[in-house]
FIDOZA-261011 format. One line per 2 residues: number of its first residue (from 1); for each residue z, x, y of C-alpha. Coordinates in pm, whole numbers, plus 32768, in hexadecimal, padded with zeros to 4 digits. Each point is the difference from the previous one (the first is absolute). Layout:
BEGIN
NUM = Z:X:Y  ...
This chain:
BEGIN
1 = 58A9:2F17:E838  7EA1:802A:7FD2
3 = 801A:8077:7E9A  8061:7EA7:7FB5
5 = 7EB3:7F89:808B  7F3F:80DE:7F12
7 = 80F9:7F81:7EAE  7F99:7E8A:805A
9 = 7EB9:8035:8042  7FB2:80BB:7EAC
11 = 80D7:7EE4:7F50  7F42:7EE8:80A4
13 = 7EB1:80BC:7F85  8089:7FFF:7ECD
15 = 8040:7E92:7FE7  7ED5:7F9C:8081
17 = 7F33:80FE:7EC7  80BF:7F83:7F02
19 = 7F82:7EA5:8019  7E72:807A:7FE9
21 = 7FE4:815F:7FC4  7FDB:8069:7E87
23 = 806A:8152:8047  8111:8055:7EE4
25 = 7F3E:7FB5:7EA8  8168:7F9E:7F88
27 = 805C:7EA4:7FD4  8179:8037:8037
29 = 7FB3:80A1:814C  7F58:7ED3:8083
31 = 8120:7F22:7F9F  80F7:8109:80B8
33 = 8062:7F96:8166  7FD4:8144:80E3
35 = 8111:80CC:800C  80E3:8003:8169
37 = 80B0:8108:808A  815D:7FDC:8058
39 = 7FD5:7FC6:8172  7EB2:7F01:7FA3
41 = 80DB:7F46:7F08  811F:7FD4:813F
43 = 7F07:7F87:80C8  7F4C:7F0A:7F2D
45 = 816D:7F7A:7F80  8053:7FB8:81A3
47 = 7E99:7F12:8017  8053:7F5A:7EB4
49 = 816E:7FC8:8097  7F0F:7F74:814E
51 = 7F1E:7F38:7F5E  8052:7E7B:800E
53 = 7F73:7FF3:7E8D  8038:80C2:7EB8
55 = 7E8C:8013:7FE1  7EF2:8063:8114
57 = 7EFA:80C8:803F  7F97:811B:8107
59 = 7F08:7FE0:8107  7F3E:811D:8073
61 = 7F42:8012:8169  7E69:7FCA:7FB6
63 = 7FE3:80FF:8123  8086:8102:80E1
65 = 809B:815A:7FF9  8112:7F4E:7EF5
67 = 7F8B:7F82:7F18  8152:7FB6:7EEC
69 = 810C:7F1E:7FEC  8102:8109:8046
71 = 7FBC:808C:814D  80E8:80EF:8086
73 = 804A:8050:817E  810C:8030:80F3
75 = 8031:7EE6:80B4  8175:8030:80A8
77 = 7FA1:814B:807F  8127:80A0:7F14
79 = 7F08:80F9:7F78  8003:7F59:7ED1
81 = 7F10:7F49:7F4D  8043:7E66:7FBD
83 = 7F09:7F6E:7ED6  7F4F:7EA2:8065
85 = 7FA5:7F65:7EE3  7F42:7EBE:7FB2
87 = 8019:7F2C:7ED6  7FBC:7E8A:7FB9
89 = 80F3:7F0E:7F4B  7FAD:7F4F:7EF8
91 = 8077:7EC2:808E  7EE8:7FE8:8109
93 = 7EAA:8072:8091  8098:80DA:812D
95 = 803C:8149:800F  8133:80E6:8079
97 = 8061:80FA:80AB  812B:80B0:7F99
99 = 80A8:8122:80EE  80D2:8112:7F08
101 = 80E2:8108:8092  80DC:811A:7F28
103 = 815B:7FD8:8076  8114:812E:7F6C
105 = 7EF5:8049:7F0E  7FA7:7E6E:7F73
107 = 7EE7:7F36:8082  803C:7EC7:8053
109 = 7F30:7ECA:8097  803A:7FB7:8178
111 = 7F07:7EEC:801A  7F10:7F35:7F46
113 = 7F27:7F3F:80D0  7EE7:7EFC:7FC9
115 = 7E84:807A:805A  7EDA:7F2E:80B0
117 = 7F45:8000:7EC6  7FF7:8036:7E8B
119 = 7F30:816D:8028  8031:810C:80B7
121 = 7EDF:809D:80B3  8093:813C:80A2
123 = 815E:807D:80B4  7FF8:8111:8106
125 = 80F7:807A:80E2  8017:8024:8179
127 = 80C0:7FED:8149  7FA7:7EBB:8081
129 = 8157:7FA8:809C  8072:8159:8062
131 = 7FA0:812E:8035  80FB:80B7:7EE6
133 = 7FB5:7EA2:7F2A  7F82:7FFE:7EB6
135 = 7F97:7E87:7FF5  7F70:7F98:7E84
137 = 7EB8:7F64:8048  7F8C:7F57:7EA2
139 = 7EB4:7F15:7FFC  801E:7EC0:7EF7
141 = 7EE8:7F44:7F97  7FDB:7EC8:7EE6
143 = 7F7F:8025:7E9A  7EBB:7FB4:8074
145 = 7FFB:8108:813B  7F79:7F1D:80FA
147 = 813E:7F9D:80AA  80B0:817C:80A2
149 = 814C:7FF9:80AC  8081:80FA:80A3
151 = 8191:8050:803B  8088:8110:80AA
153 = 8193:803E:7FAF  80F2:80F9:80A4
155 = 8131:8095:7F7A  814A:7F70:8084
157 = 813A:8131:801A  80F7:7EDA:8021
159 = 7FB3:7F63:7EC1  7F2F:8111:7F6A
161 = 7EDF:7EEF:7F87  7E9B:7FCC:804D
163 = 7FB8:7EDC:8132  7ED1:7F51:8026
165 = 7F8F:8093:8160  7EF1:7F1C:8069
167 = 8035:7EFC:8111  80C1:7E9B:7F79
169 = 7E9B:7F41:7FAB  7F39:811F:7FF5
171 = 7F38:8013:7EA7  7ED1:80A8:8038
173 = 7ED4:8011:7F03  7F1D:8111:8009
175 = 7EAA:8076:7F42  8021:8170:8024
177 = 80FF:80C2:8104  8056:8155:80A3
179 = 813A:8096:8066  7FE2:80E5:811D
181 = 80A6:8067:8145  7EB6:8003:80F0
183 = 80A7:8023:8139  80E7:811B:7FBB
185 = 815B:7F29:8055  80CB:807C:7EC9
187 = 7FD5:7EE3:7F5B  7EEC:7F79:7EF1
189 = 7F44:7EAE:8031  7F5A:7F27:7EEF
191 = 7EC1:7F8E:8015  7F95:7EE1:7F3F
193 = 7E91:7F8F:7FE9  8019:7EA9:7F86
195 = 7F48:7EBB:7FEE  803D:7E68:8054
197 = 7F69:7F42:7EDD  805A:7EDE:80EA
199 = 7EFF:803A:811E  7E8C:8058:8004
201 = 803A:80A7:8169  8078:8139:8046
203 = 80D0:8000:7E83  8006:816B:7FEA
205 = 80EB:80A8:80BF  807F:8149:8040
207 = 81BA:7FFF:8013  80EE:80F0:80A8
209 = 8138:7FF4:7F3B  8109:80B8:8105
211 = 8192:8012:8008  8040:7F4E:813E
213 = 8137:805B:803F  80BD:7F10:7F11
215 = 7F00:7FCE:7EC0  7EA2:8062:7F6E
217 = 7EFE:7EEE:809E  7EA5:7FDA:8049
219 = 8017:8077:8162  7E80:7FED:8045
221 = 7ED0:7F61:7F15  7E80:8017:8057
223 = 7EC8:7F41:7F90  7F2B:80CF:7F1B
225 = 7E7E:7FE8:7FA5  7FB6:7E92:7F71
227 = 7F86:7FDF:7E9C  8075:8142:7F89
229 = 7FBD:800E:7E8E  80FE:813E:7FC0
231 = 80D0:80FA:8089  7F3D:8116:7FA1
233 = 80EC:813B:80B0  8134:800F:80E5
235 = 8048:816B:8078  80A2:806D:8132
237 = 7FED:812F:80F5  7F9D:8082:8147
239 = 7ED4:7F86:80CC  7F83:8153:804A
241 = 8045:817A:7FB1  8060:8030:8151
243 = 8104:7EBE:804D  8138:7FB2:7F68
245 = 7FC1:7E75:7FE6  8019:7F83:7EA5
247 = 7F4F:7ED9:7F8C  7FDB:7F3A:7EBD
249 = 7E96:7FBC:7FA5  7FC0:7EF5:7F3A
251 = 7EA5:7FCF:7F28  7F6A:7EC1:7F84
253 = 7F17:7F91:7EF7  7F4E:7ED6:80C8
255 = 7EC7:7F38:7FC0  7EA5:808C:805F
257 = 7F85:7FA3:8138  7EDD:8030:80C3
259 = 8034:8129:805A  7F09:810E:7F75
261 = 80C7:8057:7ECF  7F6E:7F44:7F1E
263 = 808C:7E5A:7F9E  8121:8093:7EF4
265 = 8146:8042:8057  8068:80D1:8109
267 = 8118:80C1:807B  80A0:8044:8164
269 = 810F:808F:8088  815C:7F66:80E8
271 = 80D3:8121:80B8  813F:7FB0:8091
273 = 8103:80BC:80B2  8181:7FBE:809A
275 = 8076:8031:8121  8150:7F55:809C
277 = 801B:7F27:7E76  7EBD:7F4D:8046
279 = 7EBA:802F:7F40  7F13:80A6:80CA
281 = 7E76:7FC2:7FA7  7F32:8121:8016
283 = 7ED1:7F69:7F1F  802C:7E7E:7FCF
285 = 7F16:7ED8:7F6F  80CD:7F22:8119
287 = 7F92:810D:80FE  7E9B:7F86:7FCA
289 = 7FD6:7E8C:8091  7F49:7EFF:7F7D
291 = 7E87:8046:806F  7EF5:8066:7F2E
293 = 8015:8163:7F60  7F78:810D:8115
295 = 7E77:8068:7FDA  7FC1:812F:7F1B
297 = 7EA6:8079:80A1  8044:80F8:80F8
299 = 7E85:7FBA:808E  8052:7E83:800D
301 = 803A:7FAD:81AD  8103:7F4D:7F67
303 = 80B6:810D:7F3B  8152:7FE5:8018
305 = 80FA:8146:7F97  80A1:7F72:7EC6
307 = 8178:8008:8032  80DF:80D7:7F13
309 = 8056:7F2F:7ED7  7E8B:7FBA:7FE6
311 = 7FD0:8178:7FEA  80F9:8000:7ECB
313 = 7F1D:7EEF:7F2E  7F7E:80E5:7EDE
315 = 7F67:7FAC:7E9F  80FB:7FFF:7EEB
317 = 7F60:8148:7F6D  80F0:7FA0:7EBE
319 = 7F25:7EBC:7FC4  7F09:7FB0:7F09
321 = 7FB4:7F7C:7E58  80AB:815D:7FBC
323 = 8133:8003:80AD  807D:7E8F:7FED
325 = 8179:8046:7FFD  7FD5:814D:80C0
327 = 80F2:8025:813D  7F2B:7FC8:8154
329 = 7F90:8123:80C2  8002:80C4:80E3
331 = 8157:7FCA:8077  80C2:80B0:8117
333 = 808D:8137:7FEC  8063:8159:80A7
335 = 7EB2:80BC:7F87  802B:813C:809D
337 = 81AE:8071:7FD4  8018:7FB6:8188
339 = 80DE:7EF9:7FD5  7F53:7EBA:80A1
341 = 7F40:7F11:7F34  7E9B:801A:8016
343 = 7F46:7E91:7FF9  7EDC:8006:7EFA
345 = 7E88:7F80:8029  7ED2:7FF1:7F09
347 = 7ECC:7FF2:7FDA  7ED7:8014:7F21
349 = 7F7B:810A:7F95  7E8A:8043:8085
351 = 7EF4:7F53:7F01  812D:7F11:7F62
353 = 7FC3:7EB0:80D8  7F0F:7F37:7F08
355 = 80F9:80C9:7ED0  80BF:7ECB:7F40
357 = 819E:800A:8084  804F:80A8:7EAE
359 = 7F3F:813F:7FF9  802C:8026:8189
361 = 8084:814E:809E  80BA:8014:8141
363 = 8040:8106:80FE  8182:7FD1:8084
365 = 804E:807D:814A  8179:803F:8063
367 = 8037:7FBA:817E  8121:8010:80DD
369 = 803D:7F60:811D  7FAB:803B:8162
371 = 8033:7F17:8109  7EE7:7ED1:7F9F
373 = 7F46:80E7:7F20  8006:805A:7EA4
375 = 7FCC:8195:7FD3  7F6F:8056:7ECC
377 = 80F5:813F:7F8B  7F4D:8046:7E9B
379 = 7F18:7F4C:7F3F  7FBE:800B:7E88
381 = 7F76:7F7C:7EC0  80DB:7FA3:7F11
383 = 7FD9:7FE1:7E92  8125:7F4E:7F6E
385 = 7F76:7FDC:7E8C  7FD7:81AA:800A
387 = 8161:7FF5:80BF  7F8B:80F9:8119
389 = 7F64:7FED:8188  7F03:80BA:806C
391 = 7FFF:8039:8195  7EED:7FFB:80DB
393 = 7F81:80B1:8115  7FA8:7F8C:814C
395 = 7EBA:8042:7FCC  7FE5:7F51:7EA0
397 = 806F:7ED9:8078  7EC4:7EF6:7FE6
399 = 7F1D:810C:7FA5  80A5:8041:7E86
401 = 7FFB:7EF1:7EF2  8099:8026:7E7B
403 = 7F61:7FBD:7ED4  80CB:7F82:7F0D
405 = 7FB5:8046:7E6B  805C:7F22:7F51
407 = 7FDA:8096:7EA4  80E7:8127:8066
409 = 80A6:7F99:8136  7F85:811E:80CF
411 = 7FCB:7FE7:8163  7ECC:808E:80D6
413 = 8005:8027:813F  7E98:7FEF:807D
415 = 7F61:7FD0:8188  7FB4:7EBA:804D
417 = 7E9C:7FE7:8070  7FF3:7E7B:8031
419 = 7EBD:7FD9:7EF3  7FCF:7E81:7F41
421 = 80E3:80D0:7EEB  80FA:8108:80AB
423 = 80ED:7FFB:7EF7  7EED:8081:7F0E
425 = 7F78:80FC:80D1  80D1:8165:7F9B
427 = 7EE4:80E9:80D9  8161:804A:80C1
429 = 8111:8037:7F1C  810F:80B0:8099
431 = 8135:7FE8:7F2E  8060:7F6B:7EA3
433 = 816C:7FBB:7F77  806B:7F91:7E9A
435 = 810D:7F98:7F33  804A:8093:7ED2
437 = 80F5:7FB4:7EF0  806F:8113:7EEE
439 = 7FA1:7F0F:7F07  7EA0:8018:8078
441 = 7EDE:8095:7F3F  7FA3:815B:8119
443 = 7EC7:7FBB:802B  7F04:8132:806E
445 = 7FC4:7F38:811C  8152:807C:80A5
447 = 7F7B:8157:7FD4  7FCA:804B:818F
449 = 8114:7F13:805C  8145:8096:80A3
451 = 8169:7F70:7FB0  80D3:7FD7:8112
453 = 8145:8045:8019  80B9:7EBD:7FFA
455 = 8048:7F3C:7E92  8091:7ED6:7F9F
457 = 8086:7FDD:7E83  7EE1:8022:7EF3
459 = 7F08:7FC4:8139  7F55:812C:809D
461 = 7EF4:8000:814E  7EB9:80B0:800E
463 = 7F41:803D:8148  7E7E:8083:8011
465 = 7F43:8060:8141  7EAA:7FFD:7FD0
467 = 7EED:8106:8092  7F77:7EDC:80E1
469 = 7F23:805D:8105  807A:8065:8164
471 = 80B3:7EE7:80A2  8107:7FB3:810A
473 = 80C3:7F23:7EF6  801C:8114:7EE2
475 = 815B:808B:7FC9  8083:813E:7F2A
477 = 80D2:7FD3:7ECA  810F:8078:80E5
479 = 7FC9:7ECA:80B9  8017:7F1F:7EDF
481 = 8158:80AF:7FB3  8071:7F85:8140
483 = 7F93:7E7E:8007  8063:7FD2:7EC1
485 = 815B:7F7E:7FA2  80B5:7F28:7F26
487 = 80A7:7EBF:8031
């Protein structure tokens, strides 16, 4: 019944607008309780039959792919759609979870049960302990969000209810998770990254939540990178283009180290796969011993090949006085459509190491993995206040520099010639792109500027190739076209 999805959903959009919106300019209207259908009011008469109090009040996921109190799904495999819903009573600070089936025609309640928590931060569905299985996995969290709990339940035939399907004593916390089959058994695993506020060694850890045969339990659990400061990204997908191994990669924001990043926060990258329901490290902190980090200078006797998860240490490009709440970057991701997740790198753009962290512009370089080696796959500039990427060419890369100006946010792409003042030096401008909104004054200045073809809202993007003198870095407008993109 996926009509019945779409009723609820509009009606729970409704109640949540009538309690902020001001919409209808009529007074009476805002007194006026949306109106239900038929089939809405059956529904919410079967959870106020549930609920253990007269009075209560919904609870809607912070996150996920559901994100209301009603969620519909079929869960007994009867090609019909059950509604979870959950609510809390008035009578305490936990929420519920309430299981509603239409039997001849009249939903009714087949169980209520308590949460882990008094929010609920997402549900999601997945065959955990079978392969035909629709297993409700819901993450439940505190008022404050610090404290996550995770609870996986299956649906019984026999008694037609919802079980807890975790282990007897299994409770597991969690910061941020992923559900995923990675080694193509039929069945979905949940990873939980999660820390131990109780230990200053090893208390991040990595968690394999499996169906062993019997129950959902934390069938394998691995030490993560020490002092991580956030999960920045969890994605999953295959090592390479050309293997079917699946892995989870998992990037941190970590304190700055000596490395030659820079002394602010920094972020690196943890890939895991499976194989027979153990965690299998592919790039691991507890990989990397306990000696002194390996020697950067290739022309140093003592140079030492710096293993892989040194390779993934990178500058949070997101950083800086303008960006304080901004979301780190660059994170992992499938770059090119190929399906396996390419491991990101930056680094400064030429003429920008004595540039204050704030006004500092990166080049980020998208690698996939080879062996012991990082291959760089497609490199790029991105400019996340303008919303687009520009790509670069093989042979730009350490030879071009931008210029960014500030008083209209355009970008030039100039030659770096390593003077006492590169970034001022425009004798080889190659390539400028702007950002302009319809609001804008059109300024003759855009007079011998091209639009390209890509928009976003009220925002439109300009490009402009100058006549600069012969050189082995100049590109056409045709060029342009094609390393330019939006995010």
């Amino acid at each position: 019944m996926p009509r019945i999805s779409k009723l609820l959903a509009a009606a729970a959009a409704c109640l949540m607008l009538s309690a902020c919106t001001s919409f209808s300019p009529a007074t009476d209207d805002l007194m006026r309780p949306p109106r239900l259908t038929p089939e809405q009011r059956a529904i919410n008469d079967a959870l106020d039959d549930a609920a253990l109090t007269q009075n209560y009040s919904l609870k809607y996921p912070k996150s996920g792919d559901h994100r209301s109190a009603f969620v519909f799904h079929d869960i007994d495999g009867d090609g019909e759609e059950e509604a979870i819903v959950f609510y809390e009573p008035s009578i305490d600070n936990t929420a519920r979870i309430v299981l509603l089936d239409q039997q001849d025609g009249v939903w009714r309640s087949l169980c209520d049960l308590p949460g882990a928590g008094q929010d609920v931060e997402f549900v999601a569905f997945a065959n955990i302990t079978a392969k035909d299985a629709s297993d409700v996995v819901v993450g439940w969290s505190g008022s404050d969000r610090e404290e996550k709990q995770l609870r996986v339940y299956r649906y019984s035939p026999a008694d037609r209810v919802l079980v807890n399907a975790l282990a007897e004593g299994v409770s597991p916390g969690y910061t941020t998770y992923l559900i995923d089959d990675l080694d193509r058994n039929g069945q979905a695993d949940v990873f939980l990254l999660s820390s131990n506020s109780r230990t200053t060694l090893e208390s991040f850890w990595i968690n394999l939540l499996s169906f062993d045969g019997d129950a959902v339990a934390i069938v394998d659990k691995k030490p993560l990178t020490e002092r991580i400061l956030q999960f920045a990204g969890v994605t999953a997908g295959r090592l390479s283009a050309g293997s079917a191994r699946r892995a989870i990669f998992v990037d941190e924001l970590v304190p700055g180290d000596s490395l030659a990043v820079g002394s602010t926060d920094i972020l690196v990258t943890e890939v895991f796969s499976v194989a027979d329901g153990e965690l299998v490290p592919v790039i691991s902190y507890s990989e990397e011993g306990e000696g002194e980090e390996a020697d950067y200078d290739r022309l140093d006797p003592d140079y030492q090949k710096p293993s892989l998860y040194q390779m993934t240490k990178r500058p949070n490009t997101a950083s800086g006085a303008n960006n304080p709440n901004s979301v780190p970057s660059p994170l992992c991701t499938d770059i090119d459509g190929d399906r396996a997740i390419e491991i990101p790198t930056a680094r400064l753009l030429p003429g920008y190491d004595q540039v204050d962290e704030a006004d500092r512009l990166y080049l980020t370089e998208y690698n996939r993995l080879e062996k012991d080696e990082l291959v760089r796959v497609f490199a790029a500039a991105i400019n996340r206040g303008g919303g687009y990427m520009v790509e670069f060419p093989q042979q730009w890369i350490g030879a071009v520099t931008i210029v960014n100006q500030m008083e209209n946010g355009e970008w030039r792409f100039i030659g770096y010639n390593g003077s006492d003042d590169p970034l001022n030096d425009l004798s080889v401008e190659l390539a400028r792109i702007r950002v302009v909104s319809q609001k804008d004054y059109q300024d003759k200045f855009l007079e011998n500027y091209q639009k390209f073809s890509e928009s976003r809202g009220m925002f439109s993007y300009y490009g402009y190739i100058p006549e600069s003198p012969s050189s082995p870095l100049a590109i056409t407008w045709t060029d342009l076209q094609d390393m330019f993109s939006l995010l």
